[in-house]
N, C-alpha and C positions, 0 to 999 in steps of 0.2 A: 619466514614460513607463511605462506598464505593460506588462507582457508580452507581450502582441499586437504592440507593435511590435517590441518585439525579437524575436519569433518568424518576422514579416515578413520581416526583416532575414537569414533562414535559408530561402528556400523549398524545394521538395519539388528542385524540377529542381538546386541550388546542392550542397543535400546529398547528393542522388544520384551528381551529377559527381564531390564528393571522396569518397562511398564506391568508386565507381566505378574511379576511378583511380590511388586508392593504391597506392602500391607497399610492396614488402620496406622500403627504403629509409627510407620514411615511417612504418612500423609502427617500424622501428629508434630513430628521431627522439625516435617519443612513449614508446618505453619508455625511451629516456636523459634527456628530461625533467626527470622524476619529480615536478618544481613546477609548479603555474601550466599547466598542460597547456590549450592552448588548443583552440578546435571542430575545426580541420583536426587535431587529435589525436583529439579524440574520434572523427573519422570512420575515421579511419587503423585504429585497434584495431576498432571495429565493422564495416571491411570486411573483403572475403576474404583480401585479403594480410597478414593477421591471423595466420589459422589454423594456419600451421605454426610459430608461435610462442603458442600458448595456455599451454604450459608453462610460460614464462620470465612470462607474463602472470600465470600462477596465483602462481609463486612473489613474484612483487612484491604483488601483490593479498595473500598471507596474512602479508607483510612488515608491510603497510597497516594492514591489519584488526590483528594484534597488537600494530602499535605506539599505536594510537588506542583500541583499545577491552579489550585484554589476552586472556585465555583464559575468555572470559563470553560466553554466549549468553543472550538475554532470552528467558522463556518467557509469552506470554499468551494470551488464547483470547476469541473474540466473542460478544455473546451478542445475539439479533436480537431487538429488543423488537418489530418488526411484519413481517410477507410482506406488507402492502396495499399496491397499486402502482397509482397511474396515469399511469405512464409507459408507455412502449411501447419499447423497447429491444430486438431483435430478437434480441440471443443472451443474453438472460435470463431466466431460469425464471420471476423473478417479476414480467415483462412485462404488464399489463394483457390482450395480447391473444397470449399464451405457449401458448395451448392446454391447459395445466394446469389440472386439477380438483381436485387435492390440497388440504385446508383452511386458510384465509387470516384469521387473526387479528392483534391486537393483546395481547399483553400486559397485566395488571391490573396495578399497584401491586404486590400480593400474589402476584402471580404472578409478578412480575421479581425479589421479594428470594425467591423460593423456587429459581430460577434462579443470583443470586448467593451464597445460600448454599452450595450445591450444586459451585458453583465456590471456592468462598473454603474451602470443608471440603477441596479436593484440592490446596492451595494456593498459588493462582492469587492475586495481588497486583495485576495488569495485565489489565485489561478494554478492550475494543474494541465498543460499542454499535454495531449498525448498527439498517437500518430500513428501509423502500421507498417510493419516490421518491412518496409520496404527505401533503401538507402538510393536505391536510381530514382525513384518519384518525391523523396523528401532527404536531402543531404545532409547530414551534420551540419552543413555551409547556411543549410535552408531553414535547416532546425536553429542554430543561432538569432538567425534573421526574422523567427519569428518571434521570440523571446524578447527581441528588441523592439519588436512592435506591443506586445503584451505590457512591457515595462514602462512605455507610456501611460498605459492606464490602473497598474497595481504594482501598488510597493512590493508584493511578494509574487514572485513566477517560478515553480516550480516546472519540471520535466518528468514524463513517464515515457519514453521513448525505447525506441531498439538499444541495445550493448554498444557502446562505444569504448572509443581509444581513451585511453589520459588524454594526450593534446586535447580532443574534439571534447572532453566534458570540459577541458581550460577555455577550450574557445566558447562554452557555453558561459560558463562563471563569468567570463568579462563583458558578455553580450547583457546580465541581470540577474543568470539562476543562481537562485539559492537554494533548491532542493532537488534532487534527485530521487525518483520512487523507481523502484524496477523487482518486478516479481521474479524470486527463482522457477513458477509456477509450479514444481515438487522439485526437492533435495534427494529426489530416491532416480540415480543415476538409469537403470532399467523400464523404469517409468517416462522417467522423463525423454528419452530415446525412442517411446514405441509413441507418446503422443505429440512431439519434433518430427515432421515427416520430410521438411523441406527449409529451404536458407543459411542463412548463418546462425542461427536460433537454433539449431542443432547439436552447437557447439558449448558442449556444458560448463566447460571448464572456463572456455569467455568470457562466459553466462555469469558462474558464480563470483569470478572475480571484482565485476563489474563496476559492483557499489564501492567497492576499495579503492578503484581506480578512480571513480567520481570525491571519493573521499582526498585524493591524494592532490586532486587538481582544483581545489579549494571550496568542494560544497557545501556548502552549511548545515545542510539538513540531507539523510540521508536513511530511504524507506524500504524497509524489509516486505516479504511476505509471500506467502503459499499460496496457490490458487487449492481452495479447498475442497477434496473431495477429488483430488487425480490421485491421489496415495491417500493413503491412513493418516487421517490425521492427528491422530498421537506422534506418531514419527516425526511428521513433515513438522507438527508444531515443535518438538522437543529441538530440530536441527535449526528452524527456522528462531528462534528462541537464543540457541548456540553461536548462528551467524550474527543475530541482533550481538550478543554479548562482544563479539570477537572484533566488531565493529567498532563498539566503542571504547574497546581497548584500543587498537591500531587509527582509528581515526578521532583521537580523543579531541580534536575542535571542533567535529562536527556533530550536530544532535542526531540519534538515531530512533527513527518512531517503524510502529508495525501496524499492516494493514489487515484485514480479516475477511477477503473475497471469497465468498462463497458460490461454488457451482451452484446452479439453479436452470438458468435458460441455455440450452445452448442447443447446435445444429444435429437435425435428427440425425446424422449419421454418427454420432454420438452417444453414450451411454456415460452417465456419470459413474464410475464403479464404487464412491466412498461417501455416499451425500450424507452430508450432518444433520443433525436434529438439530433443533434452536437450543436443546441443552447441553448438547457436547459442542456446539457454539459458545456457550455463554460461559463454559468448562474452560474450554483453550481461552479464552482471555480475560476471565481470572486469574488460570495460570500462569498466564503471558504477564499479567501487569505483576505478581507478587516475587517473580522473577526480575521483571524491567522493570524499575518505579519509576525511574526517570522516563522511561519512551512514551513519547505521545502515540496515543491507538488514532488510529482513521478508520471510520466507517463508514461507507459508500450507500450508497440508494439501490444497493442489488438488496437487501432487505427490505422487510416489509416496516409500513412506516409502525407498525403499531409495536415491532418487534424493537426499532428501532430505538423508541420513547425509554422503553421497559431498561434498556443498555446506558441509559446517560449517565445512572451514578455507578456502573460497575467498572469504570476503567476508558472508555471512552472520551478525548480530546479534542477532535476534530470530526465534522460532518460533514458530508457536502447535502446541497440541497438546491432544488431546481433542476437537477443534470438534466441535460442530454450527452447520448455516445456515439450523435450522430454530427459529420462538420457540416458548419452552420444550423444548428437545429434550434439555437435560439433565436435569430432573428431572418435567415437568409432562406433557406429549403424547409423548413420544418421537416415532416416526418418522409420526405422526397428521398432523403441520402442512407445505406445501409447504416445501420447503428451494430456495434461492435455487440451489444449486451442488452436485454430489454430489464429494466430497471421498475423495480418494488415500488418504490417509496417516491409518488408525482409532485408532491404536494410542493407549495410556493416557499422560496426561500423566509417568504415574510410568516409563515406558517409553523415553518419547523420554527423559528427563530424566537414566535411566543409560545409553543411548547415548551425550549428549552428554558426562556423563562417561567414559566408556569411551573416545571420540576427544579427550582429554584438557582437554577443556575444563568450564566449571563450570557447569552450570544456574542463571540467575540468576532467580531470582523478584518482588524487587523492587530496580527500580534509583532509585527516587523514594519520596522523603516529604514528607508535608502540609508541618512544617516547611520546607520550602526556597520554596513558595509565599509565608510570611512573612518570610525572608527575602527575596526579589525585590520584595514590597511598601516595607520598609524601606529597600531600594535608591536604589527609582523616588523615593522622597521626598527 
C-alpha cells in the first residue's frame, strides 16, 4: 500500500472535523503522551485549542530536540545548478510562464566547481543541488553528473530536484547523494491541480510517491514538506506530518527530516491565499517536532533573520546560511541570473554561525563522512 491510500484514509472534511473540534482537554491528552502520539494528536496540537498552551509545547519540543540531537545545529546552503523550467507552477519565480525576464541558464561543469569552491573555502561541508522542473535542459544523466562534481568538494550532497524514477534516484545514490528533499508543495489534491498548470509536475500521484521511491533506491536522508500557505495549513501540516510518519515506517534506513517553506515572495500574478503568521509558524513546528522527535527540521533563509534566531531552541536542526537561488550567484553572475525566491535572512554564513553560538548551541558543519557510506555497503552484504 503506498501512501495515497493512506492519505485517503485522512480526508480534507475527517481532518478538519478533529482540528475543528478539539478541545483544551484533547491538547492536554497529546501533550501527556509524549510516545506514539497518534493523528487525533497531531490534529489536537495543530488546532486552536492549542494556542494557549504553545508554551508548555515549546518547552517539551526543546526537551525533544536536545535529547535526539544535543546543542548542534547543521549549517548547509543550495546551490542551483539551472533557473530552466517547463513547468508552470503559479507561485514560482521560475515558472515557464512567471512573467520573469531575468537570465535563465544552466550551469557548466566549470562553472558549478567554481560555485563549490567558493562555498567549500567559507566552510560549508553540506550541499543541497537544486534545479527546475525541466528534464530536456538538465537530465537525470545531467543531474548525476553533477552530484559527482559537488562530491569532490563535500562529504555530504544532497538533491532537491524534479520527480524521478527509482532507477534515476539509484543512479543518483551511486554518483554521492545522500539526501533527497522534494516538496509535495500541498497534500490537498484540488489545490494542488489549480496551482500545476503545466509538465510533469502535474502529476500528483508521481509527485507523492516520489520520496518512497528515492527511499527504495537507497537514500539516506529523505525531506518532506509543504510549501506553506497554498492550502490551510493545519491540513497540509497534519498530512505532511502523516507522510513524514509513513516514511519512516516503510523506509526504516533512511532518516526522514521536514522542512518549513513559507510563501512570502512570489510572482504578482499570484496571490497567496493561506499566508502564516510567525505564530501559527512557530505552532506547526512545535507540533511537527512532538509528533517527529526523531526528524531533523530545516529552515531555509526565506525567513527573516531575526525570526530565524527566535526558532533555534524550538525544534530546528539545520540552517542554511549565505544562500543564493540564483546558478552561480556565489561566485560567477551574482545577482545577473533569475533567482527562484528572494530570500529574508542575507547575513554571512560566519554570522549566522556565532549567533548559533551565542544562543548556546554549536554550529555544525559536517554531520557525515564518505566513510560511513562503506560502512552501510558492508552492512547490506
Amino acid at each position: 500500500m503506498g501512501f495515497l491510500e493512506e492519505l485517503r484514509a485522512y480526508p480534507e472534511e475527517r481532518v478538519r472535523e478533529w482540528v475543528d473540534r478539539s478541545t483544551e482537554a484533547d491538547v492536554l491528552r497529546a501533550l501527556e503522551r509524549i510516545e506514539d502520539r497518534e493523528p487525533r494528536d497531531f490534529a489536537a496540537l495543530l488546532s486552536p485549542a492549542a494556542v494557549p498552551h504553545l508554551e508548555a509545547m515549546a518547552q517539551q519540543a526543546h526537551r525533544l530536540t536536545r535529547w535526539h540531537f544535543g546543542r548542534t545545529i547543521g549549517l548547509y546552503a543550495p546551490i542551483y545548478i539551472s533557473n530552466i523550467c517547463g513547468a508552470d507552477c503559479t507561485y514560482c519565480g521560475y515558472a515557464v510562464r512567471s512573467g520573469n525576464r531575468e537570465r535563465r541558464r544552466t550551469l557548466t561543469d566549470a562553472e558549478l566547481r567554481v560555485e563549490c569552491e567558493a562555498l567549500a573555502s567559507r566552510g560549508f561541508q553540506s550541499v543541497l543541488l537544486l534545479t527546475g522542473e525541466a528534464p530536456r535542459a538538465v537530465s537525470p544523466a545531467q543531474i548525476a553528473h553533477a552530484v559527482s562534481i559537488a562530491y569532490e568538494h563535500f562529504p555530504s550532497v544532497s538533491v532537491e530536484v524534479y520527480a524521478l524514477d527509482q532507477d534515476e534516484y539509484a543512479m543518483l545514490e551511486e554518483h554521492g547523494v545522500d539526501g533527497v528533499t522534494l516538496y509535495m508543495e500541498t497534500y490537498h489534491p484540488e489545490t494542488y491541480q489549480r496551482v500545476h498548470l503545466k509538465g510533469k509536475k502535474k502529476e500528483y500521484g508521481y509527485r507523492l510517491d516520489a520520496l518512497e521511491r528515492a527511499g527504495r533506491a537507497g537514500a539516506r536522508r529523505l525531506g518532506v514538506g509543504a510549501l506553506l500557505g497554498l492550502f490551510d495549513w493545519r491540513i497540509d501540516g497534519f498530512w505532511t506530518i502523516l507522510h513524514a510518519r509513513y516514511l519512516q515506517r516503510v523506509c526504516w534506513q533512511s532518516a526522514v527530516s521536514m522542512s518549513f517553506p513559507r510563501l512570502l515572495h512570489v510572482p504578482e500574478r499570484f496571490h497567496v491565499p493561506h499566508l502564516l503568521t510567525d505564530k501559527e509558524l512557530v505552532q506547526l513546528i512545535l507540533a511537527a517536532r512532538l509528533c517527529l522527535p526523531e526528524a531533523g527540521f530545516y529552515l531555509s533563509t526565506r525567513e527573516r533573520a531575526a525570526f530565524r534566531d527566535r526558532l533555534i531552541p524550538l525544534g530546528v536542526t539545520m540552517m542554511s546560511a549565505g544562500s543564493s537561488t540564483r546558478p552561480g550567484g556565489y561566485a560567477i553572475y551574482g545577482e545577473e541570473t533569475l533567482e527562484q525566491f528572494e530570500i529574508e535572512d542575507d547575513r554571512s554564513p560566519e554570522v549566522v554561525a556565532e549567533v548559533i553560538r551565542r544562543a548556546g548551541y554549536d554550529p555544525v558543519w559536517k554531520d557525515f563522512d564518505r566513510a560511513f557510506q562503506g560502512i552501510q555497503a558492508s552492512v547490506a552484504e
